[in-house]
N, CA, C and O atoms as a Maestro MAE file, in Angstrom:
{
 s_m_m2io_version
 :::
 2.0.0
}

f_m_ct {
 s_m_title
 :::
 protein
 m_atom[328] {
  # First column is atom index #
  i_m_mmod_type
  r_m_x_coord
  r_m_y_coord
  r_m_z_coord
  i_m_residue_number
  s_m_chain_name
  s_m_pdb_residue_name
  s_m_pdb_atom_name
  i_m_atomic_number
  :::
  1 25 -2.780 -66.660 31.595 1 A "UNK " " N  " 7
  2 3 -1.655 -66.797 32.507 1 A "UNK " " CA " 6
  3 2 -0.724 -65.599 32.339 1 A "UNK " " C  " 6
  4 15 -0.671 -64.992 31.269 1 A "UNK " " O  " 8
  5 25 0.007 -65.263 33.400 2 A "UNK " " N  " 7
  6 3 0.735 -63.814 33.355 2 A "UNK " " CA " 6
  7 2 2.039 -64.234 33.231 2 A "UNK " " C  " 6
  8 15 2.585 -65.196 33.769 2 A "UNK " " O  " 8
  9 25 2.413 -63.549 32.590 3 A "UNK " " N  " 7
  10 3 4.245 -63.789 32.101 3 A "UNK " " CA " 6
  11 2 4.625 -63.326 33.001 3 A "UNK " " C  " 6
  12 15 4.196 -62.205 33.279 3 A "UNK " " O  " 8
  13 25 5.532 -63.919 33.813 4 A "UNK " " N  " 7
  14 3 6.084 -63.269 35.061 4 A "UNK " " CA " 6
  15 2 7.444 -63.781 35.537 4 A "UNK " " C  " 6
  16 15 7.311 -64.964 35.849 4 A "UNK " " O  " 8
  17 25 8.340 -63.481 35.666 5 A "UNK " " N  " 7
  18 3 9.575 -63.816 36.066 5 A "UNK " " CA " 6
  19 2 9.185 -64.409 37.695 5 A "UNK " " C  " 6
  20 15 8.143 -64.117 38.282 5 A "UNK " " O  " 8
  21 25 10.321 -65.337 38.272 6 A "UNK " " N  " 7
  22 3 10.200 -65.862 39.489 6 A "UNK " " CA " 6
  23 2 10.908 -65.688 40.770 6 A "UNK " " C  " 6
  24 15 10.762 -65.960 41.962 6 A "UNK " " O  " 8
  25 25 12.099 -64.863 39.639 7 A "UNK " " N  " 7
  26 3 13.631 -64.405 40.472 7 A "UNK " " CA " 6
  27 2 13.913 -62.905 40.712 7 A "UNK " " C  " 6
  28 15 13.885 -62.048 39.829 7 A "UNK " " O  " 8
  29 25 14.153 -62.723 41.844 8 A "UNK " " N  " 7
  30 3 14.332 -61.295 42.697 8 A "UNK " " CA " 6
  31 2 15.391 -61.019 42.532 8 A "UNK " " C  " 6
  32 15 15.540 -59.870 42.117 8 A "UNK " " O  " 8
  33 25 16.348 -61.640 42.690 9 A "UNK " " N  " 7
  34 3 17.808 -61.229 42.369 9 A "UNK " " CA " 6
  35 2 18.319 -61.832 40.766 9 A "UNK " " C  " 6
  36 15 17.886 -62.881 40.290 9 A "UNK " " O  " 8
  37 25 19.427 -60.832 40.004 10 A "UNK " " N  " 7
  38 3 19.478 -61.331 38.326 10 A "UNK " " CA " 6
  39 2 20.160 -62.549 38.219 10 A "UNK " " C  " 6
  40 15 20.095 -63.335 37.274 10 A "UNK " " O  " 8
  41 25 21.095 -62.705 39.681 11 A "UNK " " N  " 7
  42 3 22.552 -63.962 39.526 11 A "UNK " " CA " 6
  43 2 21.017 -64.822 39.421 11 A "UNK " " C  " 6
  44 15 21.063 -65.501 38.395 11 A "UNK " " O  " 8
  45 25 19.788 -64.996 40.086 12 A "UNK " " N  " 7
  46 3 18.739 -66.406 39.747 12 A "UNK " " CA " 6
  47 2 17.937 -66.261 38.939 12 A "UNK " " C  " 6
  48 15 17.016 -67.077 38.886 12 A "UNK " " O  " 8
  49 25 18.000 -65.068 37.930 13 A "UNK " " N  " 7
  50 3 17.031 -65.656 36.757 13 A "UNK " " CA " 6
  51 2 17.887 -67.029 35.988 13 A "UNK " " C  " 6
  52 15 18.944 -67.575 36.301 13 A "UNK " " O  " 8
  53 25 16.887 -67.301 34.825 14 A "UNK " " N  " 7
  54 3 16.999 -68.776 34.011 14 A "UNK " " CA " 6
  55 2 16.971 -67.948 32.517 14 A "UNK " " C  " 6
  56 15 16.461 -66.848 32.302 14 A "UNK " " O  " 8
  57 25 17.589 -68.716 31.686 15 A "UNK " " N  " 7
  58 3 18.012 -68.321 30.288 15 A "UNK " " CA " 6
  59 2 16.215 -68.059 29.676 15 A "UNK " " C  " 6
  60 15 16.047 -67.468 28.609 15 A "UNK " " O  " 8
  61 25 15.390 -68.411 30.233 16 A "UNK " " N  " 7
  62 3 14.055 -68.269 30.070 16 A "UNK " " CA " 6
  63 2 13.145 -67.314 29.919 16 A "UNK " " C  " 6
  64 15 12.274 -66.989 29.112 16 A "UNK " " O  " 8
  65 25 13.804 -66.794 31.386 17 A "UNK " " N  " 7
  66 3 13.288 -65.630 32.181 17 A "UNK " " CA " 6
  67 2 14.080 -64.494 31.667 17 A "UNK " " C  " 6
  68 15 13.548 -63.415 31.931 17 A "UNK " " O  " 8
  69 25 15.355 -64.396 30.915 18 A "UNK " " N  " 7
  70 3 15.679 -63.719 30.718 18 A "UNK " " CA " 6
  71 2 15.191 -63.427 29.064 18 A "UNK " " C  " 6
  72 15 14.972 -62.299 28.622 18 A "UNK " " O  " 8
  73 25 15.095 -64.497 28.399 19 A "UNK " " N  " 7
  74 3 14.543 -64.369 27.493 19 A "UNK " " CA " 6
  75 2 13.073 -63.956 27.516 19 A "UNK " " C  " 6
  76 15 12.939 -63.136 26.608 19 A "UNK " " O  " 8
  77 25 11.772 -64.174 28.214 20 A "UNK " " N  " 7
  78 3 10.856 -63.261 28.137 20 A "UNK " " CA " 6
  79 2 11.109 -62.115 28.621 20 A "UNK " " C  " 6
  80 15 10.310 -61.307 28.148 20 A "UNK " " O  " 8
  81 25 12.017 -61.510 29.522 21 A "UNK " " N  " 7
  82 3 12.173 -60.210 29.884 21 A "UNK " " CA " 6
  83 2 12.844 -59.211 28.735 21 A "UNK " " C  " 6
  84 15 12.784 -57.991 28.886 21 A "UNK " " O  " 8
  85 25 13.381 -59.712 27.765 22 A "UNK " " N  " 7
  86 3 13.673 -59.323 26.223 22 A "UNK " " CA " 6
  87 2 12.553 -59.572 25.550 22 A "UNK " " C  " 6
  88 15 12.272 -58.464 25.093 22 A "UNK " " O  " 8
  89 25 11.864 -60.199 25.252 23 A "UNK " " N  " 7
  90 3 10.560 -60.076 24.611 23 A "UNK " " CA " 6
  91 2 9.324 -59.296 25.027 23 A "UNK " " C  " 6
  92 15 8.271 -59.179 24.399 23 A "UNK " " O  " 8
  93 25 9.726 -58.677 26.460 24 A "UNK " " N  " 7
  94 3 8.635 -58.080 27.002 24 A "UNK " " CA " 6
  95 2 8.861 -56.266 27.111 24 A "UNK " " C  " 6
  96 15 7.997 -55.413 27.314 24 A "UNK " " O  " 8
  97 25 10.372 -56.090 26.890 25 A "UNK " " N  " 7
  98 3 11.032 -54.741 27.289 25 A "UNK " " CA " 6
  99 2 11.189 -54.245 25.884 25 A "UNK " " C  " 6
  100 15 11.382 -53.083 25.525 25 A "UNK " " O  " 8
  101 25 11.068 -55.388 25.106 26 A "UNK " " N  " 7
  102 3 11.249 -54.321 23.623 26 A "UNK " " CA " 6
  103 2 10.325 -53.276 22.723 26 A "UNK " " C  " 6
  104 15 10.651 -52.425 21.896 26 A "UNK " " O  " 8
  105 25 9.215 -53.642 23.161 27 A "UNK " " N  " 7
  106 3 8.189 -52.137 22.787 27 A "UNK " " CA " 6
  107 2 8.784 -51.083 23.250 27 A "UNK " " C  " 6
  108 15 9.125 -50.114 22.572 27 A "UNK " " O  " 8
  109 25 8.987 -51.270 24.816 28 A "UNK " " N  " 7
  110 3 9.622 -50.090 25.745 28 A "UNK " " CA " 6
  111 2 10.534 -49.294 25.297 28 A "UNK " " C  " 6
  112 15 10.516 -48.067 25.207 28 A "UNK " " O  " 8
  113 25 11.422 -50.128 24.987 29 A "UNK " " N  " 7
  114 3 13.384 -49.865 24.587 29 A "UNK " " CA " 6
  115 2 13.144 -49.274 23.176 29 A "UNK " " C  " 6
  116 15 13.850 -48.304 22.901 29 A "UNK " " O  " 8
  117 25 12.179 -49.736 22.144 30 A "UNK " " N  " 7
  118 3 12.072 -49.114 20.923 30 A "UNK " " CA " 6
  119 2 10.953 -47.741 20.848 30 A "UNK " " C  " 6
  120 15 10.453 -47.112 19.916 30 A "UNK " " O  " 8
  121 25 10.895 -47.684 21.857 31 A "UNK " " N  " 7
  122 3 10.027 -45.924 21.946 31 A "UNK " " CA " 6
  123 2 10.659 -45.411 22.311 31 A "UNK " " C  " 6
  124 15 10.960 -44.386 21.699 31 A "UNK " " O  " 8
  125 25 11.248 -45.681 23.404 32 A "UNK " " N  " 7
  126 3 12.233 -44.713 24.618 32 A "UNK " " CA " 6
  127 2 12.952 -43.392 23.570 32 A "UNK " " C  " 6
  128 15 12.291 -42.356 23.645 32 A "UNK " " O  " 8
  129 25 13.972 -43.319 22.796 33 A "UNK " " N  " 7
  130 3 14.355 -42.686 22.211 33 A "UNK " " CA " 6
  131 2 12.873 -41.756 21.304 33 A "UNK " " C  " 6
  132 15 12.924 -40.594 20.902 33 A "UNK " " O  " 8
  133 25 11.947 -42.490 21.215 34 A "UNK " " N  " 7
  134 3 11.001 -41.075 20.433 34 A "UNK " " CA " 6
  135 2 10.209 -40.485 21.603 34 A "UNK " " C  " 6
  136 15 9.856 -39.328 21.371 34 A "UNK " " O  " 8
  137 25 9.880 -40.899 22.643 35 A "UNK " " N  " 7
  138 3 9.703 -40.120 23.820 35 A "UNK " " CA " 6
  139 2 10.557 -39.023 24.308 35 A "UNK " " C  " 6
  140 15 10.222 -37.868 24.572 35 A "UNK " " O  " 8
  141 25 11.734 -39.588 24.383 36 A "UNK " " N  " 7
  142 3 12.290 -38.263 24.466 36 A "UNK " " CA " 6
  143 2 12.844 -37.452 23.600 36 A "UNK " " C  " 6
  144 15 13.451 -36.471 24.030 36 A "UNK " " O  " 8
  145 25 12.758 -37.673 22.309 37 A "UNK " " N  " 7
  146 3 12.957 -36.622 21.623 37 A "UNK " " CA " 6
  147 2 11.831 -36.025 21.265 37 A "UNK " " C  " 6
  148 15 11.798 -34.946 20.674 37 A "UNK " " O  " 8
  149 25 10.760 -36.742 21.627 38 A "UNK " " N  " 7
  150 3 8.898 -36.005 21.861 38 A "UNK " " CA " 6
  151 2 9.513 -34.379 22.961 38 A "UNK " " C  " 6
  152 15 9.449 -33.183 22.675 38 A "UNK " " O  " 8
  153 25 9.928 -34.910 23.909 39 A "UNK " " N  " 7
  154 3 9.805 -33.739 24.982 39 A "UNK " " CA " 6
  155 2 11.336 -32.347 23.906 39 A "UNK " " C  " 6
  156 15 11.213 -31.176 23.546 39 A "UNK " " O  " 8
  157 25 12.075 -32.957 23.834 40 A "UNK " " N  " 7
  158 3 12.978 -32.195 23.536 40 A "UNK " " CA " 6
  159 2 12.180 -31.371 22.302 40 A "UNK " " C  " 6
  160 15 12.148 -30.141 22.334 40 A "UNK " " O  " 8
  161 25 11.623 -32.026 21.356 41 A "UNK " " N  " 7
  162 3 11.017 -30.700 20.572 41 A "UNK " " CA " 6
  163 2 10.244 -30.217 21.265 41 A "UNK " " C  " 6
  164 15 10.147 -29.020 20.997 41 A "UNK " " O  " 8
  165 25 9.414 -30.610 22.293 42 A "UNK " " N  " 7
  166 3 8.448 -29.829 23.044 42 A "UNK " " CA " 6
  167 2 9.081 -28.636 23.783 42 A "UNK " " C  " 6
  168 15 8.643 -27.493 23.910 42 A "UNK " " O  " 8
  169 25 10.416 -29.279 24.318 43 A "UNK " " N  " 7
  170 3 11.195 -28.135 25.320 43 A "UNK " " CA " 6
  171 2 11.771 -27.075 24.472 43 A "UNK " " C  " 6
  172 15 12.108 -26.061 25.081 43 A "UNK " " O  " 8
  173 25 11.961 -27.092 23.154 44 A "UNK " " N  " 7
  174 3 12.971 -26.435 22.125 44 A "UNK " " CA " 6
  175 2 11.722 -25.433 21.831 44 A "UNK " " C  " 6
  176 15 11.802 -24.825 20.763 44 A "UNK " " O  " 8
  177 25 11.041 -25.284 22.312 45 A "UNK " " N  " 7
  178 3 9.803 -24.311 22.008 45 A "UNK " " CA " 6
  179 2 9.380 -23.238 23.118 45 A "UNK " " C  " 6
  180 15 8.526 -22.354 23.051 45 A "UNK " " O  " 8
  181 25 10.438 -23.669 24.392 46 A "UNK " " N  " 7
  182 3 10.681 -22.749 25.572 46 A "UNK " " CA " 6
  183 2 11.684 -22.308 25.361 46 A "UNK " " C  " 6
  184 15 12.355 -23.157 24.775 46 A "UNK " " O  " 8
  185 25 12.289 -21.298 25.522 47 A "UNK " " N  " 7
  186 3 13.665 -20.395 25.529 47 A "UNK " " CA " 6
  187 2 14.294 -21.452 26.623 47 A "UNK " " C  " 6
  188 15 13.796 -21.662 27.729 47 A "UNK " " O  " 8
  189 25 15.071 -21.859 26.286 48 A "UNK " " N  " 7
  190 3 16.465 -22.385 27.096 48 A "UNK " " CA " 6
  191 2 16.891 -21.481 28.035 48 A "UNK " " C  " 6
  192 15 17.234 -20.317 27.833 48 A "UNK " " O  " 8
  193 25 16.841 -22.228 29.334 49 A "UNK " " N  " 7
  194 3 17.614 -21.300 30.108 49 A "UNK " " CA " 6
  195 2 19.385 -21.250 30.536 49 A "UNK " " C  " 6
  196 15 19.997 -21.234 31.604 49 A "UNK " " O  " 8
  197 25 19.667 -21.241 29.500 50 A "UNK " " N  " 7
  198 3 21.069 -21.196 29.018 50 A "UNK " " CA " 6
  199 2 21.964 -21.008 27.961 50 A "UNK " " C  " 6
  200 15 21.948 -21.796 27.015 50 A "UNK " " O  " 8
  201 25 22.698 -20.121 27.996 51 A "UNK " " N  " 7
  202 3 23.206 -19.935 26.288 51 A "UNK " " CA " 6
  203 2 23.650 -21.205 25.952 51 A "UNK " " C  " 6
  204 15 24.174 -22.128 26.575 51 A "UNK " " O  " 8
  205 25 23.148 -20.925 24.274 52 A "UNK " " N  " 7
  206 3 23.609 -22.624 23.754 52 A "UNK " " CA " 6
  207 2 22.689 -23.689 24.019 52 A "UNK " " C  " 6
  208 15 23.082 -24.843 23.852 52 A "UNK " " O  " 8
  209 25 21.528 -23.470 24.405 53 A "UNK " " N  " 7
  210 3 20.596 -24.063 24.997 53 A "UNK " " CA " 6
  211 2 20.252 -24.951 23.909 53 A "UNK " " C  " 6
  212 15 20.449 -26.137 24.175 53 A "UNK " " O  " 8
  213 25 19.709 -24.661 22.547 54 A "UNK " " N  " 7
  214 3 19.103 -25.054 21.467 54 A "UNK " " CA " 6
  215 2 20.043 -26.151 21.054 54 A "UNK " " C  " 6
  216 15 19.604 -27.236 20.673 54 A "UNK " " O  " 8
  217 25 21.995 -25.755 21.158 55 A "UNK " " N  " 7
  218 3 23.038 -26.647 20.080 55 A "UNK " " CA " 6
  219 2 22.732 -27.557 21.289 55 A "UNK " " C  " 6
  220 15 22.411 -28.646 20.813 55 A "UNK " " O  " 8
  221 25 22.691 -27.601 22.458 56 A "UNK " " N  " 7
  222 3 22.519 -29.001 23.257 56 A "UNK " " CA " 6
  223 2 21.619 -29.544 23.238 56 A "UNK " " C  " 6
  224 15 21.739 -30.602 23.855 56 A "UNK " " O  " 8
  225 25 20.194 -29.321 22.619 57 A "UNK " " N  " 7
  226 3 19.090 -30.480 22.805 57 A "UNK " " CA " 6
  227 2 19.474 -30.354 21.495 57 A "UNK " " C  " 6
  228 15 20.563 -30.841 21.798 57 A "UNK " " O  " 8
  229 25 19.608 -30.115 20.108 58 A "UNK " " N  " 7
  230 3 20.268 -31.002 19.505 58 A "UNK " " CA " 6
  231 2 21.140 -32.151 18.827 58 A "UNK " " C  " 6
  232 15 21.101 -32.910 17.859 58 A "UNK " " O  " 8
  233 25 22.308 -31.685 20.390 59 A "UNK " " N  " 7
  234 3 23.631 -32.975 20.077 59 A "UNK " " CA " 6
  235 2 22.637 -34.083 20.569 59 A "UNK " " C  " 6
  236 15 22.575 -35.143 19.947 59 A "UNK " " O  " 8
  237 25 21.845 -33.856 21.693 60 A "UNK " " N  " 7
  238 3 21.208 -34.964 22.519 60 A "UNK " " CA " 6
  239 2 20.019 -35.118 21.475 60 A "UNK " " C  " 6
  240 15 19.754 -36.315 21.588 60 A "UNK " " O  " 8
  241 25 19.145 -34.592 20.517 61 A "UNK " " N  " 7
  242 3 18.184 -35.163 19.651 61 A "UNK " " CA " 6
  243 2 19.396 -36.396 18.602 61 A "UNK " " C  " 6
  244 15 19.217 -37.601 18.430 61 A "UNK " " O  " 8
  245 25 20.154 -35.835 18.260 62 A "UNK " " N  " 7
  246 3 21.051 -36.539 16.967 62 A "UNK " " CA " 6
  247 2 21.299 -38.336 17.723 62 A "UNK " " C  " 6
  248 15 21.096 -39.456 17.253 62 A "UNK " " O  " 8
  249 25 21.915 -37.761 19.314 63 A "UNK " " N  " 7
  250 3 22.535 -39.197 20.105 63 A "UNK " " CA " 6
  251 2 21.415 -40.253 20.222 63 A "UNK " " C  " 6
  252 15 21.460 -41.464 20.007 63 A "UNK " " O  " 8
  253 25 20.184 -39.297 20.706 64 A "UNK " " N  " 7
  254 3 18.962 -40.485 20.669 64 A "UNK " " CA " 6
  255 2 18.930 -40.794 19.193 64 A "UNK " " C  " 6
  256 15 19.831 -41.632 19.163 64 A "UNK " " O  " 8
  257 25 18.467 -40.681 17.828 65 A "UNK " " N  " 7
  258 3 18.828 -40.856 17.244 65 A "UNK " " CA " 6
  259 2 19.637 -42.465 17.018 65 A "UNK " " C  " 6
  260 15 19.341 -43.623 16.723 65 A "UNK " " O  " 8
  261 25 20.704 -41.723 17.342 66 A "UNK " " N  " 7
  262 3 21.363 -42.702 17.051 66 A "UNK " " CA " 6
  263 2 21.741 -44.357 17.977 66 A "UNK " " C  " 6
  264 15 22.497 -45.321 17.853 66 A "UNK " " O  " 8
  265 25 20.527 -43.807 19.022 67 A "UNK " " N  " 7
  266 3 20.373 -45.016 20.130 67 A "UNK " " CA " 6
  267 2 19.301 -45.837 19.505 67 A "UNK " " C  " 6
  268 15 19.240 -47.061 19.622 67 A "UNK " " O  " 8
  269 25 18.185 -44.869 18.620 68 A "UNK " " N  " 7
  270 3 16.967 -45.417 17.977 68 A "UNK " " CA " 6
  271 2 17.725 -46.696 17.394 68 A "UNK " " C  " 6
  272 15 17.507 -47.863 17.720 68 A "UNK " " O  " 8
  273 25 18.636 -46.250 16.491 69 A "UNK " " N  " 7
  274 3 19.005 -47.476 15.826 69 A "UNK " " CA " 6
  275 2 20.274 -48.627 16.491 69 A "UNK " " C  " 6
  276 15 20.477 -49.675 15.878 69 A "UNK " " O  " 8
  277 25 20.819 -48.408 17.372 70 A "UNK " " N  " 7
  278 3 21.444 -49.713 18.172 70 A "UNK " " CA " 6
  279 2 20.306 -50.405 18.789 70 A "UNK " " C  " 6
  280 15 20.046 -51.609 18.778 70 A "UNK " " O  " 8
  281 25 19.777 -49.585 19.243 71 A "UNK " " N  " 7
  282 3 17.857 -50.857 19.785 71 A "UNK " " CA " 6
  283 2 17.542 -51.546 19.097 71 A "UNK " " C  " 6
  284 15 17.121 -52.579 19.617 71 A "UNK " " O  " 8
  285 25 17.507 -51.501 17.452 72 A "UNK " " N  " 7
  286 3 16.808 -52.011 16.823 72 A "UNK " " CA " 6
  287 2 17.950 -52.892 16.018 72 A "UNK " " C  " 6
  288 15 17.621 -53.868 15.345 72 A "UNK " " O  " 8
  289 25 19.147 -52.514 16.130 73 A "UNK " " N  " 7
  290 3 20.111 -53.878 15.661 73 A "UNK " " CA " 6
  291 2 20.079 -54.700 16.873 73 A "UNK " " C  " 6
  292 15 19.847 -55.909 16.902 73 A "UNK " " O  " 8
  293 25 20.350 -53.890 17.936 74 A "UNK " " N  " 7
  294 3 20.306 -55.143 19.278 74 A "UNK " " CA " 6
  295 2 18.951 -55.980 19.085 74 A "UNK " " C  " 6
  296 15 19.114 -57.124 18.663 74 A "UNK " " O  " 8
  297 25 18.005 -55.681 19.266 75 A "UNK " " N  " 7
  298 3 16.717 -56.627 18.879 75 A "UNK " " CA " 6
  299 2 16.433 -57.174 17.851 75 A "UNK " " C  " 6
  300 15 15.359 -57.777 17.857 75 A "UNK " " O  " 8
  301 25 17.085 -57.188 16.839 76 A "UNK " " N  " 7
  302 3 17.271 -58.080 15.534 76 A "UNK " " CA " 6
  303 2 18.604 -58.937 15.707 76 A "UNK " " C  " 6
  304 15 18.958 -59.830 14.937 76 A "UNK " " O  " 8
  305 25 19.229 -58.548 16.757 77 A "UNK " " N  " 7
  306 3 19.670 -59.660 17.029 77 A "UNK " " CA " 6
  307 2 19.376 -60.691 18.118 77 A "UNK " " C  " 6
  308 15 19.978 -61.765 18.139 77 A "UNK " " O  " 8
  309 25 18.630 -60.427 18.844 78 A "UNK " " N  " 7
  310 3 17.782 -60.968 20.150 78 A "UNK " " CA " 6
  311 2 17.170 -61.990 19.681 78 A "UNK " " C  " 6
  312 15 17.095 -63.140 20.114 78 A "UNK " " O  " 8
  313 25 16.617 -61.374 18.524 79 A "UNK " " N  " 7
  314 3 15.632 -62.444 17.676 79 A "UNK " " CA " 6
  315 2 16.049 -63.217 16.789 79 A "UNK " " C  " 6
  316 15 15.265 -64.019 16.283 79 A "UNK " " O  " 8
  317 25 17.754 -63.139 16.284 80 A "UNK " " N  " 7
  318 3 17.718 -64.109 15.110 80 A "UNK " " CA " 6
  319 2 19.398 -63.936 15.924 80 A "UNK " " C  " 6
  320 15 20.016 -62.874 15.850 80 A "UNK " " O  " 8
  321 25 19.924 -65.109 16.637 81 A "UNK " " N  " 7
  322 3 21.231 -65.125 17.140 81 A "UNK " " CA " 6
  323 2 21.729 -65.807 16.286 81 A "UNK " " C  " 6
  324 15 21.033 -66.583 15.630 81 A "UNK " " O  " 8
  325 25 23.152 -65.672 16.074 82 A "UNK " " N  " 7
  326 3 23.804 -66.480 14.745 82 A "UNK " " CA " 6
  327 2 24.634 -67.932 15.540 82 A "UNK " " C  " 6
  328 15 25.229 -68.758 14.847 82 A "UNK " " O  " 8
  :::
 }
 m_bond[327] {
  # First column is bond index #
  i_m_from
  i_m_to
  i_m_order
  :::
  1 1 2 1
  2 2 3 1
  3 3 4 2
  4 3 5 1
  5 5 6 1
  6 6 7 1
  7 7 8 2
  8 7 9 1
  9 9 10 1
  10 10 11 1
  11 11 12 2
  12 11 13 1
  13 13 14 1
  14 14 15 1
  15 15 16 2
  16 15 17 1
  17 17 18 1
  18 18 19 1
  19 19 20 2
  20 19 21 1
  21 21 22 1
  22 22 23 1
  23 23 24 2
  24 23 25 1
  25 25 26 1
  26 26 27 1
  27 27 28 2
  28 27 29 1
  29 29 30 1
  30 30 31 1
  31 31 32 2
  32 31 33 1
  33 33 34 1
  34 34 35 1
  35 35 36 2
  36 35 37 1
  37 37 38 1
  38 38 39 1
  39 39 40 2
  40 39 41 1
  41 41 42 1
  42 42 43 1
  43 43 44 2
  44 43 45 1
  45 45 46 1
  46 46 47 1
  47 47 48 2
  48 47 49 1
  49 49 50 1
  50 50 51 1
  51 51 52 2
  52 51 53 1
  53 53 54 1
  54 54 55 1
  55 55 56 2
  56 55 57 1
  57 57 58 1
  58 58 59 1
  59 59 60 2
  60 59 61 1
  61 61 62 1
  62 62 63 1
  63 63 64 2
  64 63 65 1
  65 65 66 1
  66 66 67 1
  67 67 68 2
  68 67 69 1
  69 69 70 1
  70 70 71 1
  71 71 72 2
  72 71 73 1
  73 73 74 1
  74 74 75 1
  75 75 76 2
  76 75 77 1
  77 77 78 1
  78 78 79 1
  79 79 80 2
  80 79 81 1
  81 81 82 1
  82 82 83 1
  83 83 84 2
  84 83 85 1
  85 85 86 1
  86 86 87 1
  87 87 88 2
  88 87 89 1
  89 89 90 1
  90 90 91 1
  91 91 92 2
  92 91 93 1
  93 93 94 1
  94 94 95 1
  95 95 96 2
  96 95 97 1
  97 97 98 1
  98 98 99 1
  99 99 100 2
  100 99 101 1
  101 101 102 1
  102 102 103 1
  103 103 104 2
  104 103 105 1
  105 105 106 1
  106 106 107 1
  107 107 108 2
  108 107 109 1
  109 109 110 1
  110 110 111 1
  111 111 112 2
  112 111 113 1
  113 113 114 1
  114 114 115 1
  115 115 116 2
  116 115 117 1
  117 117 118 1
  118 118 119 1
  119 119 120 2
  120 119 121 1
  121 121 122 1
  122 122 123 1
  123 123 124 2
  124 123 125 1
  125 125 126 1
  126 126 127 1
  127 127 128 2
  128 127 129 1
  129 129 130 1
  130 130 131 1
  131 131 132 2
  132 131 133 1
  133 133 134 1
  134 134 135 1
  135 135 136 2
  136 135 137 1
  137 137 138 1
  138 138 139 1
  139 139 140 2
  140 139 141 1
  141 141 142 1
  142 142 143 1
  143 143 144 2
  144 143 145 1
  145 145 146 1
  146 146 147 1
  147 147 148 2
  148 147 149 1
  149 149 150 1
  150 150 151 1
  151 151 152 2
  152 151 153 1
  153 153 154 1
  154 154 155 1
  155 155 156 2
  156 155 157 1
  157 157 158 1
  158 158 159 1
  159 159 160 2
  160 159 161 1
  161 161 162 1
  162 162 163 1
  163 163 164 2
  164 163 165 1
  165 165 166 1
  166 166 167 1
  167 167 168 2
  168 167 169 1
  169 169 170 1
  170 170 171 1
  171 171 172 2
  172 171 173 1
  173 173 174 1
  174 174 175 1
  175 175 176 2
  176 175 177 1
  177 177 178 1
  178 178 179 1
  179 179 180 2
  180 179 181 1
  181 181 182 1
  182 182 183 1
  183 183 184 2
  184 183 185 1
  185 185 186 1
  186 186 187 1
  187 187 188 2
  188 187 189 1
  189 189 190 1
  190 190 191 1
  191 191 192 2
  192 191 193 1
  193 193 194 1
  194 194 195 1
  195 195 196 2
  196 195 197 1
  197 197 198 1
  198 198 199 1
  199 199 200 2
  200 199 201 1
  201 201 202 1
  202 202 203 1
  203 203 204 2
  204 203 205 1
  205 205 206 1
  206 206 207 1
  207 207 208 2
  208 207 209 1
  209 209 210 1
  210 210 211 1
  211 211 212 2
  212 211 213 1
  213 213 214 1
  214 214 215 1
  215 215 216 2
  216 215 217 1
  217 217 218 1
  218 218 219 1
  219 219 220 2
  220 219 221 1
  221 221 222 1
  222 222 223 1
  223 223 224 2
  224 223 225 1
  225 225 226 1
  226 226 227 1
  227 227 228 2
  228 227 229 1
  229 229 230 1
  230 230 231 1
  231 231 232 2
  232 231 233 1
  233 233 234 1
  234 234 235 1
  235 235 236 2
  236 235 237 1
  237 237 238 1
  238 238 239 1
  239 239 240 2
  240 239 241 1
  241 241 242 1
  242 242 243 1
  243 243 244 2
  244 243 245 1
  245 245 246 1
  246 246 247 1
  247 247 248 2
  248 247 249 1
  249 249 250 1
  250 250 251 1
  251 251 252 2
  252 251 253 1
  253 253 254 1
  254 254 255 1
  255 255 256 2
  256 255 257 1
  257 257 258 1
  258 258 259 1
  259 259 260 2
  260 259 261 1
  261 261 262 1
  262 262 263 1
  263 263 264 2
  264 263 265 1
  265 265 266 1
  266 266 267 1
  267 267 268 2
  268 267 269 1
  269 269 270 1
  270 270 271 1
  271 271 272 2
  272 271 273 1
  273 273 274 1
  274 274 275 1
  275 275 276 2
  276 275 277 1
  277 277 278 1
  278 278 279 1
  279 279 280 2
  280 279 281 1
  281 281 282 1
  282 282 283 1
  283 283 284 2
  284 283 285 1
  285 285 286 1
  286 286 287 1
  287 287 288 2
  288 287 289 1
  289 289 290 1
  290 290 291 1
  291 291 292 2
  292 291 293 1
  293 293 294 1
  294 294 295 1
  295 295 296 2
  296 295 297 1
  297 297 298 1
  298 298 299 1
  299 299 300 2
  300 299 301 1
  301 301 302 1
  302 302 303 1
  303 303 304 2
  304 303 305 1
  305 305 306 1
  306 306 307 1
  307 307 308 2
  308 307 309 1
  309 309 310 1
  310 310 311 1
  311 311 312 2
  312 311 313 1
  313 313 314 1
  314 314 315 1
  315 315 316 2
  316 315 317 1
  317 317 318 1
  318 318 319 1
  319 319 320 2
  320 319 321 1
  321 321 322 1
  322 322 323 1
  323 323 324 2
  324 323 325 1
  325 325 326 1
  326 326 327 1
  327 327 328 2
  :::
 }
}
């Protein structure tokens, strides 16, 4: 059977539906940040076409970073609500 939500608009999902749509987006949400800091070292290996090119995909490597880990407190808390 396919996990599938029933509601087109968010005001009619069900505490259900919203809950498998958190159980289903969190592989996603916990890569997202190493995907793109996949490309950013990939891009940091082309000359920037802009001075300062390098200190900005750095501030933006550090921010993902630091998104890596609110994903992963947000989903430890998804999973264990107090």
């Amino acid at each position: 059977m396919a996990e599938t939500v029933l509601f087109t608009a968010m005001k009619d999902g069900t505490r259900e539906e919203y809950t498998l749509l958190a159980r289903l987006e969190k592989p996603f949400l916990a890569l997202t940040a190493d995907r793109v800091l996949d490309e950013l070292r990939r891009a940091d290996e082309v000359p920037a076409p802009f001075a300062g090119g390098r200190r900005v995909f750095m501030k933006l490597a550090k921010a993902l970073e630091h998104l890596k880990k609110l994903i992963f407190i947000r989903s430890c808390s998804i999973n264990n609500p107090a």
